[in-house]
C-alpha positions as CSV (number, residue, x, y, z in Angstrom):
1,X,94.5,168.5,83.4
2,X,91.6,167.1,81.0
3,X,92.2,169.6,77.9
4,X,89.4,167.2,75.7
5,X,86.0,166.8,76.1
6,X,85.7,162.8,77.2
7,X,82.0,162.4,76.6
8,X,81.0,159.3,74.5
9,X,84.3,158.8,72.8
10,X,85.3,155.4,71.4
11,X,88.5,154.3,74.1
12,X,90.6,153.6,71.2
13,X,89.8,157.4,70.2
14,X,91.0,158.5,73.8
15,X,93.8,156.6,73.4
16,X,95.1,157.8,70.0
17,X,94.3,161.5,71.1
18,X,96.4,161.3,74.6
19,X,99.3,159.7,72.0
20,X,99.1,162.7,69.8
21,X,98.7,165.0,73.0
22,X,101.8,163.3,74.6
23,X,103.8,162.8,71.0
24,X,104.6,158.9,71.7
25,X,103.8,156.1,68.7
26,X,100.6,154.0,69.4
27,X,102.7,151.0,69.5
28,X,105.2,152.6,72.0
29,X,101.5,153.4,74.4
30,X,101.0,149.0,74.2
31,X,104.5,148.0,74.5
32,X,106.1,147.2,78.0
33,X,108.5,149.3,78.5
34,X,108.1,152.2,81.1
35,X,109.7,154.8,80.4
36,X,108.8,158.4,82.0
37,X,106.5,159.7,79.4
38,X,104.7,156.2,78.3
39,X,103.5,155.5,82.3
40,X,102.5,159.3,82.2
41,X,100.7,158.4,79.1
42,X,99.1,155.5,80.6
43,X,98.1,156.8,84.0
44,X,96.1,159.9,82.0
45,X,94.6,157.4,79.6
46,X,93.3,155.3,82.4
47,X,91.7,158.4,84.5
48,X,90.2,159.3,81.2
49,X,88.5,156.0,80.9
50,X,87.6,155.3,84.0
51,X,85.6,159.0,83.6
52,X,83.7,157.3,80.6
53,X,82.2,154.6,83.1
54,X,84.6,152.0,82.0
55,X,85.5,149.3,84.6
56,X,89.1,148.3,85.4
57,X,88.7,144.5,84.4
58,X,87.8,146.5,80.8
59,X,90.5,149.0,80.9
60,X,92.9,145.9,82.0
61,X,91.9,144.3,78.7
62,X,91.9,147.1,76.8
63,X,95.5,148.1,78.0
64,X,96.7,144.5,78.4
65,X,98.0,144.7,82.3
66,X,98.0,141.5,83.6
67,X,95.4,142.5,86.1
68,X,93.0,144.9,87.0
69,X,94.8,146.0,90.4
70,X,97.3,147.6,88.2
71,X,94.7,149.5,86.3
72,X,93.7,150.6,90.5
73,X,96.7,151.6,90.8
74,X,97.7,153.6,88.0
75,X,94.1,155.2,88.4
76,X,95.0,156.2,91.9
77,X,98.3,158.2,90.7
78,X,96.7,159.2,88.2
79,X,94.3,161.5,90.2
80,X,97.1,162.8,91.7
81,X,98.7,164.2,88.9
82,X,95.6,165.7,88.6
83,X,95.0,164.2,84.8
């Protein structure tokens, strides 16, 4: 569940605020590990993103997957947990 308002925010901002939401480091949310709460992290980071008009090829970049596809299918879970 969104519990921000997403409108017009920097992506760096609506990544630092789902961090502080979440209580995980910055670095921790750009590492590669996958732990529970960091993928959790990720998936609600991408649907918020993706709501700001963002495309995956961006959100790729701005995440550093390897390719967009993942961003697709994180996006994908991520509606279903209903971020």
């Amino acid at each position: 569940m969104i519990t921000f308002d997403v409108m017009y925010k920097k992506p760096r901002k609506i990544i630092s605020e789902v961090c502080v939401k979440r209580g995980i480091l910055l670095e921790d949310f750009f590492s590669r590990r996958r732990d529970y709460e960091l993928v959790h992290a990720r998936k609600e980071a991408i649907v918020l993103l993706k709501k700001q008009g963002l495309t995956f090829s961006y959100i790729g970049r701005l995440l550093k997957y390897k390719d967009h596809t993942s961003v697709m299918y994180h996006y994908k879970k991520g509606l279903k947990n209903n971020f």
